[in-house]
ZAZAZA-126851 format. One line per field, with one value per residue: residue number from 1; chain; x, y, z of N, C-alpha, C in turn. Coordinates in nm, 2 decimals. Atoms other than C-alpha are relative to their C-alpha. Layout:
REM residues N
nr = c(NUM, ...)
kette = c(A, ...)
n_east = c(X, ...)
n_north = c(Y, ...)
n_up = c(Z, ...)
ca_east = c(X, ...)
ca_north = c(Y, ...)
ca_up = c(Z, ...)
c_east = c(X, ...)
c_north = c(Y, ...)
c_up = c(Z, ...)
//
This chain:
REM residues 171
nr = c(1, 2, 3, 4, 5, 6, 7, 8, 9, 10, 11, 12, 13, 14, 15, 16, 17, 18, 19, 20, 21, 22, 23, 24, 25, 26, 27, 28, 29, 30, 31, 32, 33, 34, 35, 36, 37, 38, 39, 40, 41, 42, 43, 44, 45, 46, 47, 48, 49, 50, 51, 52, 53, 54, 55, 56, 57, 58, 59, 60, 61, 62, 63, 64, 65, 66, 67, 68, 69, 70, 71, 72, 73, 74, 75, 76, 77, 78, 79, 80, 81, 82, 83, 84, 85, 86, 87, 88, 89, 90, 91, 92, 93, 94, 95, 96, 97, 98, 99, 100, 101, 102, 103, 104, 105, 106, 107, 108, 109, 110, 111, 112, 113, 114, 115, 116, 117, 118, 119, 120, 121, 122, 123, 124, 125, 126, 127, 128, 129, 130, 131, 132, 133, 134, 135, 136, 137, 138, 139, 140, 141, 142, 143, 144, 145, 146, 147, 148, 149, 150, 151, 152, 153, 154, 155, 156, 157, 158, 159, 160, 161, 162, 163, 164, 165, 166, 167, 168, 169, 170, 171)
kette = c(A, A, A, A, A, A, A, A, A, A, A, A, A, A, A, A, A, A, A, A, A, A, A, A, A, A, A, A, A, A, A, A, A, A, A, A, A, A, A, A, A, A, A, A, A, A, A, A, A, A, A, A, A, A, A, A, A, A, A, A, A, A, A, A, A, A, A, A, A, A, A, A, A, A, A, A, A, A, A, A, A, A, A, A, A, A, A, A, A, A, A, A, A, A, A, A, A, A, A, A, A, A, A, A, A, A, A, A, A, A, A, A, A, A, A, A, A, A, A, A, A, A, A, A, A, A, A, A, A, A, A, A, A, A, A, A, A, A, A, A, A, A, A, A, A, A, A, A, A, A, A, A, A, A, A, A, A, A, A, A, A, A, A, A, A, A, A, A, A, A, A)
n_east = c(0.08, -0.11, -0.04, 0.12, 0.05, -0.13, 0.02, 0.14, -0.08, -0.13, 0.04, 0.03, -0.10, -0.02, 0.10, 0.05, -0.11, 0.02, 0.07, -0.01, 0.15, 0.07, 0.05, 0.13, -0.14, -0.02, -0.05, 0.11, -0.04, -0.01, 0.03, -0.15, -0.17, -0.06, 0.02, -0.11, -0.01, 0.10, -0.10, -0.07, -0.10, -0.14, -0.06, 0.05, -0.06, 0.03, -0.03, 0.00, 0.05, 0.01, -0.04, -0.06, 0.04, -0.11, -0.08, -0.09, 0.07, 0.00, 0.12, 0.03, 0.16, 0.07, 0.13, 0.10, -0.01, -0.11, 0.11, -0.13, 0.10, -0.07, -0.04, 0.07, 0.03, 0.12, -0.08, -0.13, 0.08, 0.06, -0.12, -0.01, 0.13, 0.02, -0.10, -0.04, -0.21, -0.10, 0.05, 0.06, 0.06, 0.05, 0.15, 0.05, -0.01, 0.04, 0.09, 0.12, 0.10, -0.08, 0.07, -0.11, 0.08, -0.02, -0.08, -0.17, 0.00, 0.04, -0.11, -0.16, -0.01, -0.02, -0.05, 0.02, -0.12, -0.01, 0.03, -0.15, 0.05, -0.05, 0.07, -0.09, 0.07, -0.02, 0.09, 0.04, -0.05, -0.08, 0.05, -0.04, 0.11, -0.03, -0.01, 0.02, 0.07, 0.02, -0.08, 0.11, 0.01, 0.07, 0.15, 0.11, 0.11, -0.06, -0.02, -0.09, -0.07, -0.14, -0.04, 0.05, -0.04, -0.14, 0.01, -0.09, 0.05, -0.11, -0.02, -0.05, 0.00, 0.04, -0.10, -0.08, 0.00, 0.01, 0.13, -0.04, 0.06, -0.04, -0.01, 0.11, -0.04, 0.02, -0.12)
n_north = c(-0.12, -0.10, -0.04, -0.06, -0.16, -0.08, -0.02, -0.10, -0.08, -0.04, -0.01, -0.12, -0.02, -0.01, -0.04, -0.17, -0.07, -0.02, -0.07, -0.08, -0.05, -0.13, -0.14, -0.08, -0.12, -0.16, -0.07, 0.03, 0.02, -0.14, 0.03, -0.14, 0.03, 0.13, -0.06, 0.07, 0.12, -0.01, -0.05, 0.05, 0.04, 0.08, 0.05, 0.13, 0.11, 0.17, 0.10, 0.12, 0.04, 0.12, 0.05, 0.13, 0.10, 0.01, 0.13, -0.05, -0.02, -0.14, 0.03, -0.15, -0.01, 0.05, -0.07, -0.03, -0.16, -0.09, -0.15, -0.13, -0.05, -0.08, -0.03, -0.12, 0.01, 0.08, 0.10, 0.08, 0.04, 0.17, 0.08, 0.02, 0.10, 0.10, 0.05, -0.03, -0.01, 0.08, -0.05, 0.15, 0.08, 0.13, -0.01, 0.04, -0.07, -0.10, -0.06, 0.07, -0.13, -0.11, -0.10, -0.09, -0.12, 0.05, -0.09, 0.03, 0.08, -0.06, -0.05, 0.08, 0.08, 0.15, 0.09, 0.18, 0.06, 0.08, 0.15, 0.02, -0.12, -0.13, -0.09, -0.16, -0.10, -0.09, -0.16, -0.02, -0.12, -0.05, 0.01, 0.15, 0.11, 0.15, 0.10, 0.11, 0.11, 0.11, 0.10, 0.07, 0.13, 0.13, 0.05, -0.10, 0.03, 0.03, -0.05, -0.13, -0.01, -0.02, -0.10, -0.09, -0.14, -0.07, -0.18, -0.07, -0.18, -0.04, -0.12, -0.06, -0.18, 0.00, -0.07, 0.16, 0.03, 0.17, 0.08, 0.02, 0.11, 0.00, 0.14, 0.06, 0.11, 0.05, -0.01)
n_up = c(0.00, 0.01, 0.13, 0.08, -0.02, 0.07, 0.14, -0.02, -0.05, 0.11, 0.08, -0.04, 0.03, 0.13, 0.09, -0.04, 0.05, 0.13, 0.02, -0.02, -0.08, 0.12, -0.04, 0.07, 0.09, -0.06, 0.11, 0.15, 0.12, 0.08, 0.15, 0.00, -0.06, 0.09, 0.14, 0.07, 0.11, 0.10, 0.11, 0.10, -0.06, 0.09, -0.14, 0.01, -0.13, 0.03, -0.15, -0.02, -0.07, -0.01, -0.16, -0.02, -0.08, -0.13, 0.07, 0.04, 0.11, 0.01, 0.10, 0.03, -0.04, 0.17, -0.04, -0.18, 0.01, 0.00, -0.01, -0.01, -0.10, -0.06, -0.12, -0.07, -0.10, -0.05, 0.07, -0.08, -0.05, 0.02, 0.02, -0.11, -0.06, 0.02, 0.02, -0.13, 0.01, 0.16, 0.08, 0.07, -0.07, 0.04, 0.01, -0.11, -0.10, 0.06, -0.04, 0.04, 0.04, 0.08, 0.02, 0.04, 0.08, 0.10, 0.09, 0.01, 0.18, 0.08, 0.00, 0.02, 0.09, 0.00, 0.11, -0.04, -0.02, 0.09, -0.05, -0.07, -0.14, 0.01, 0.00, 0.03, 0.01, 0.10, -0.01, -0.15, -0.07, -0.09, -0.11, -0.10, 0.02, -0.03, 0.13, -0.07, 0.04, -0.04, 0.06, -0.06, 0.09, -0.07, 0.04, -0.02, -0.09, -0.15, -0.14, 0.06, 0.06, -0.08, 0.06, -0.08, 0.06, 0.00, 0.08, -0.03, 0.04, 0.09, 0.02, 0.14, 0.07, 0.16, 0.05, 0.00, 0.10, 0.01, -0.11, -0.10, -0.01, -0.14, -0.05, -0.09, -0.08, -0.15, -0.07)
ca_east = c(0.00, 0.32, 0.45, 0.09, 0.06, 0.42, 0.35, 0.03, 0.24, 0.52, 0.28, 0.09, 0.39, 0.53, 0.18, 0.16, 0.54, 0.40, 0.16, 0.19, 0.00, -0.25, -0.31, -0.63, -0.53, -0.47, -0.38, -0.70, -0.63, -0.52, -0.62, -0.36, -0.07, -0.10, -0.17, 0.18, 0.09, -0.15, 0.14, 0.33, 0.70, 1.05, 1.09, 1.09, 1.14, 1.17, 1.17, 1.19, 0.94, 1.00, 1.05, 1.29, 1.12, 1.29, 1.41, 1.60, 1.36, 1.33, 0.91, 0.84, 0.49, 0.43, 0.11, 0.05, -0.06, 0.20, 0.07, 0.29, 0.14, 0.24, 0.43, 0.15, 0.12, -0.18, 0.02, 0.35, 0.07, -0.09, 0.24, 0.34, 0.06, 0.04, 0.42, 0.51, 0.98, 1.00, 0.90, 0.72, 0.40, 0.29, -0.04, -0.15, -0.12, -0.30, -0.56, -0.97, -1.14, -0.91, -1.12, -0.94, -1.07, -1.17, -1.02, -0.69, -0.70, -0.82, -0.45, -0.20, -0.11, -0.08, 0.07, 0.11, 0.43, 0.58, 0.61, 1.00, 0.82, 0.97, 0.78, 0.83, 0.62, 0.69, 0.61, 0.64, 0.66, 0.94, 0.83, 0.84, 0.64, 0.58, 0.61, 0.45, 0.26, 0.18, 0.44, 0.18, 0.22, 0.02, -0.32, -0.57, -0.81, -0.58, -0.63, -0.35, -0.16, 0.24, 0.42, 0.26, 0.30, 0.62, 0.72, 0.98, 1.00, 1.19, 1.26, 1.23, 1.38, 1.33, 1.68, 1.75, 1.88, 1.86, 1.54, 1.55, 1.55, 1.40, 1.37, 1.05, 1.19, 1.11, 1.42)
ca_north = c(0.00, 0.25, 0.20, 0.26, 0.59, 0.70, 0.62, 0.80, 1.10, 1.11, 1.08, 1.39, 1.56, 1.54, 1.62, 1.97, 2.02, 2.07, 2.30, 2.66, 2.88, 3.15, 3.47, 3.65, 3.89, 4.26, 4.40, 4.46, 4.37, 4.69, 4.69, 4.99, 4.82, 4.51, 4.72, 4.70, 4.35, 4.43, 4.66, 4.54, 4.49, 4.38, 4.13, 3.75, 3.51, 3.13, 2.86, 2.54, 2.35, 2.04, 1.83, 1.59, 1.26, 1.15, 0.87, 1.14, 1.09, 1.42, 1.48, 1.80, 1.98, 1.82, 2.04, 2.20, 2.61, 2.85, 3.19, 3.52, 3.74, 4.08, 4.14, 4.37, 4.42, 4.18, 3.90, 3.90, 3.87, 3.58, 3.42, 3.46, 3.29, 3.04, 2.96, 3.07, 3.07, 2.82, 2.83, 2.48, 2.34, 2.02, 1.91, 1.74, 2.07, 2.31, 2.55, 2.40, 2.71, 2.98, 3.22, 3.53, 3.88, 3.78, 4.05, 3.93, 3.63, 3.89, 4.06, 3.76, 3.59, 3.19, 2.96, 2.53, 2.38, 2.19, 1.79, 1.86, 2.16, 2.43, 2.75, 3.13, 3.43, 3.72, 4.09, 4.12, 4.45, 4.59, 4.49, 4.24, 3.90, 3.58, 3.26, 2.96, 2.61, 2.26, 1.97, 1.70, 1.31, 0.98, 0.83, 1.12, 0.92, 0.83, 0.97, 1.21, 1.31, 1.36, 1.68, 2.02, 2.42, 2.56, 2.99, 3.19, 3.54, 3.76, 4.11, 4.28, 4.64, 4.64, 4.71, 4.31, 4.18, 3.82, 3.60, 3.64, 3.28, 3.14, 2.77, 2.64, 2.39, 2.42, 2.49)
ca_up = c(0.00, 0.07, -0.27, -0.44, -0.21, -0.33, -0.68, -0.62, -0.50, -0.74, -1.02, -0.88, -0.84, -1.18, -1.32, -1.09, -1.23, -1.57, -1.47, -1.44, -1.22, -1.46, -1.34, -1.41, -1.69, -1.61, -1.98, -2.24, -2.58, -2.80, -3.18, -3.17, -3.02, -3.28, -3.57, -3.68, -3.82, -4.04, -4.25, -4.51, -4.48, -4.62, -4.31, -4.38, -4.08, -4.16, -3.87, -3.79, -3.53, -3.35, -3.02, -2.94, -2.81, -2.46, -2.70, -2.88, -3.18, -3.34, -3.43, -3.64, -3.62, -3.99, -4.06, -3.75, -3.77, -3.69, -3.57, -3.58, -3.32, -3.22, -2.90, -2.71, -2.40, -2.35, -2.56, -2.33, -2.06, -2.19, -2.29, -1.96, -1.81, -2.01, -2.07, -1.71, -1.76, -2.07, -2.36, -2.41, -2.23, -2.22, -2.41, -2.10, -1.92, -2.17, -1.99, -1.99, -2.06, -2.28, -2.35, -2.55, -2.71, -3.03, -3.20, -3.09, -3.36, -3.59, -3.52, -3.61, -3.91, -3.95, -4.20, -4.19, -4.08, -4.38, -4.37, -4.22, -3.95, -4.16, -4.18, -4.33, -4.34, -4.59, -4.60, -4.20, -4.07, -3.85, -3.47, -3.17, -3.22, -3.08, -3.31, -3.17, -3.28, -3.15, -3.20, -3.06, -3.16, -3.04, -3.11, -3.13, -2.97, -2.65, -2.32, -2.37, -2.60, -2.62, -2.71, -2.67, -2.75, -2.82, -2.90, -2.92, -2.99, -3.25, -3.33, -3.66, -3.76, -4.10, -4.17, -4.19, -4.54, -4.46, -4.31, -3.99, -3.86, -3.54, -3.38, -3.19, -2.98, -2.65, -2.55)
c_east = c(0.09, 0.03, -0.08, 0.00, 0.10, 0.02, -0.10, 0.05, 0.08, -0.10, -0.06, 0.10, 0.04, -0.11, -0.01, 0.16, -0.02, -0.08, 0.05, -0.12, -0.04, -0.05, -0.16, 0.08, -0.07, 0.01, -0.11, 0.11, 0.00, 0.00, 0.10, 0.10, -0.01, -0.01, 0.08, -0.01, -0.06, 0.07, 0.13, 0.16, 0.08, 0.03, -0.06, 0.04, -0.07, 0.05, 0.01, -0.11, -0.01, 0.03, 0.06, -0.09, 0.10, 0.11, 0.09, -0.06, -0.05, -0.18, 0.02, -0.17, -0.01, -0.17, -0.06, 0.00, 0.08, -0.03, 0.15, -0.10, 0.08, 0.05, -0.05, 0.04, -0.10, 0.06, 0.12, -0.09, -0.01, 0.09, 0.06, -0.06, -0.04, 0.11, 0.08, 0.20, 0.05, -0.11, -0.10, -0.11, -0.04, -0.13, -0.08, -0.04, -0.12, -0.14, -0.12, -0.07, 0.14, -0.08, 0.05, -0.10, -0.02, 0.06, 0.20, 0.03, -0.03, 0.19, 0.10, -0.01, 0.03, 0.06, 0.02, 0.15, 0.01, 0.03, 0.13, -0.02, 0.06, -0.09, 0.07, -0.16, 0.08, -0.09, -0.03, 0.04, 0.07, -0.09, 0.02, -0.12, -0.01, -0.03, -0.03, -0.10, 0.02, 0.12, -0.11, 0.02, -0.08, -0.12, -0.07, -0.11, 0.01, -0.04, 0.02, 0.11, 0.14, 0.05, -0.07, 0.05, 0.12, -0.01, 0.15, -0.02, 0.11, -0.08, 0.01, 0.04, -0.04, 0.07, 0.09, 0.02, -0.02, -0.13, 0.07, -0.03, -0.03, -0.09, -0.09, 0.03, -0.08, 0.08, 0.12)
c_north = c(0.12, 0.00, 0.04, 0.16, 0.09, 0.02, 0.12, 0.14, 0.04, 0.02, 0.16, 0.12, 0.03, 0.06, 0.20, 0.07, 0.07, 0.15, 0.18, 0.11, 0.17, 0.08, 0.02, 0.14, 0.12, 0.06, -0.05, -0.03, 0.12, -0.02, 0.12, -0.03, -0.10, 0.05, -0.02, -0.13, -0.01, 0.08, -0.07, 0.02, -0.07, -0.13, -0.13, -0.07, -0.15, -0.07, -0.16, -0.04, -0.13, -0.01, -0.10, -0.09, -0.03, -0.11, 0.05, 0.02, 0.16, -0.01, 0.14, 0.03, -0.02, 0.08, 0.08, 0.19, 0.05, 0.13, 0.09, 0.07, 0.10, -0.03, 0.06, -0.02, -0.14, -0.17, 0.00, -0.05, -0.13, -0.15, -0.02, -0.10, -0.12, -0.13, 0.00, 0.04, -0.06, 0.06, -0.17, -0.02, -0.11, -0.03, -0.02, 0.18, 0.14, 0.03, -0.11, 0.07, 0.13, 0.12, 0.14, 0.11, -0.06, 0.07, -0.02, -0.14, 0.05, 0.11, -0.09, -0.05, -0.15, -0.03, -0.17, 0.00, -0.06, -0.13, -0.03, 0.11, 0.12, 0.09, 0.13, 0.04, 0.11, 0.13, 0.05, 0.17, 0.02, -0.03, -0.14, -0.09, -0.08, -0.09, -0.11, -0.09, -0.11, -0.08, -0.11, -0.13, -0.10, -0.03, 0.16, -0.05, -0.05, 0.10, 0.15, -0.02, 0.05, 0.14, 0.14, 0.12, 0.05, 0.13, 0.01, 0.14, 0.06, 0.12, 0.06, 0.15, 0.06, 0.07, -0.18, 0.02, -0.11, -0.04, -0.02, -0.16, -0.03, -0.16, -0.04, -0.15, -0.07, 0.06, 0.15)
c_up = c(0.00, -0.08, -0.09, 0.03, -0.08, -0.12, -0.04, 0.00, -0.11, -0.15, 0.01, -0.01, -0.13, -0.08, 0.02, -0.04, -0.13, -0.02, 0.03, 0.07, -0.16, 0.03, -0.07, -0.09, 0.06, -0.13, -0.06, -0.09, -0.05, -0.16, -0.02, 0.00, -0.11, -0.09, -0.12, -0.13, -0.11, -0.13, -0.05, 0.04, -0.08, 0.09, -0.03, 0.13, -0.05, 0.16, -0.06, 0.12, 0.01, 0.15, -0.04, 0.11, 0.14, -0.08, -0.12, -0.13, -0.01, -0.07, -0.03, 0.00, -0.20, -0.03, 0.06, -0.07, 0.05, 0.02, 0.05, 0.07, 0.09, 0.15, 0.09, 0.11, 0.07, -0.02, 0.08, 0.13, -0.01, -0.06, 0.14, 0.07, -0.01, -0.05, 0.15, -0.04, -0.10, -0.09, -0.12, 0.08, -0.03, -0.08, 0.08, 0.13, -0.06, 0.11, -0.07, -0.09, -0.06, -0.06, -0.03, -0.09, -0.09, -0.12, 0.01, -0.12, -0.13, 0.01, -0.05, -0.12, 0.02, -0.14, 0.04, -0.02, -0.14, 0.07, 0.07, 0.11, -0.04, -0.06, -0.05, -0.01, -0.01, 0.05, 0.10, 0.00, 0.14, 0.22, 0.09, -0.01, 0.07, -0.12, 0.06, -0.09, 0.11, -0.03, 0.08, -0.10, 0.09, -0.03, 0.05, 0.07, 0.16, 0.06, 0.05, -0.08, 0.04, -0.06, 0.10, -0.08, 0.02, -0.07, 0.02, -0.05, -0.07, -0.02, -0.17, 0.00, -0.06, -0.07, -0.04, -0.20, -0.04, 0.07, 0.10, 0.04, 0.17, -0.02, 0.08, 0.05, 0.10, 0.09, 0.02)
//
């Protein structure tokens, strides 16, 4: 019965490691502050998006959406909150209820991973973004699924000459 409770325990444990505590937000959404994205732009950024399996197997988000999404105020917020210090969460751990302005999906652009998780978006304007998608593998009809949301974030000027590039790891 001691080694059930302890399993019982350490499983718990591990599960509440994953999690992140989620503020109530404090920052409206600003159709002002994202505006930026909506102008045109010299500014390419290409990525990559993947997780390493624990078994070192590398998966890419083959397919998966890809959302470019200003840097507002309300958006480092809710990156915060929902990323807490890294920059990965688990699928297992994703919020129940997400409930978001709806004018804030009306601010970002998207694109689809290719079938090796490499992504670009053209004609960016100069400004701070986040860059995030899913990497998520295992029976869709399981339980839970393995993987989860990964971001990172990048800067444009709009004095670059090269694609800026950036890496959705996790890591």
């Amino acid at each position: 019965m001691r080694i059930g409770l302890f399993a019982a325990a350490a499983l718990a444990a591990a599960i509440m490691a994953g999690c992140v505590e989620r503020k109530p937000a404090t920052a409206a959404f600003s159709t002002e502050e994202a505006a930026f994205i909506k102008q045109s732009g010299n500014g390419v950024i290409v990525g990559h998006a993947f997780r390493t399996r624990p078994s070192g197997t590398v998966v890419n988000a083959a397919g998966q959406v890809v959302r470019l999404i200003p840097a507002t105020a309300f958006a480092r917020e809710r990156f915060a909150n929902f990323y807490g210090k890294g920059k990965y969460v688990p699928h297992r751990a994703y919020p129940a209820d997400d409930a978001v302005d709806p004018a804030y999906s009306e601010y970002t652009r998207t694109t689809k991973a290719e079938a090796n998780g490499r992504f670009s978006f053209d004609k960016v304007a100069p400004g701070s973004y986040f860059v995030t998608t899913q990497v998520i593998w295992g029976d869709e009809d399981a339980f839970s699924r393995e993987g989860g949301s990964v971001y990172d974030s990048v800067t444009l000027t709009g004095k670059e000459t090269e694609p800026v590039q950036v890496i959705l790891s996790g890591n």
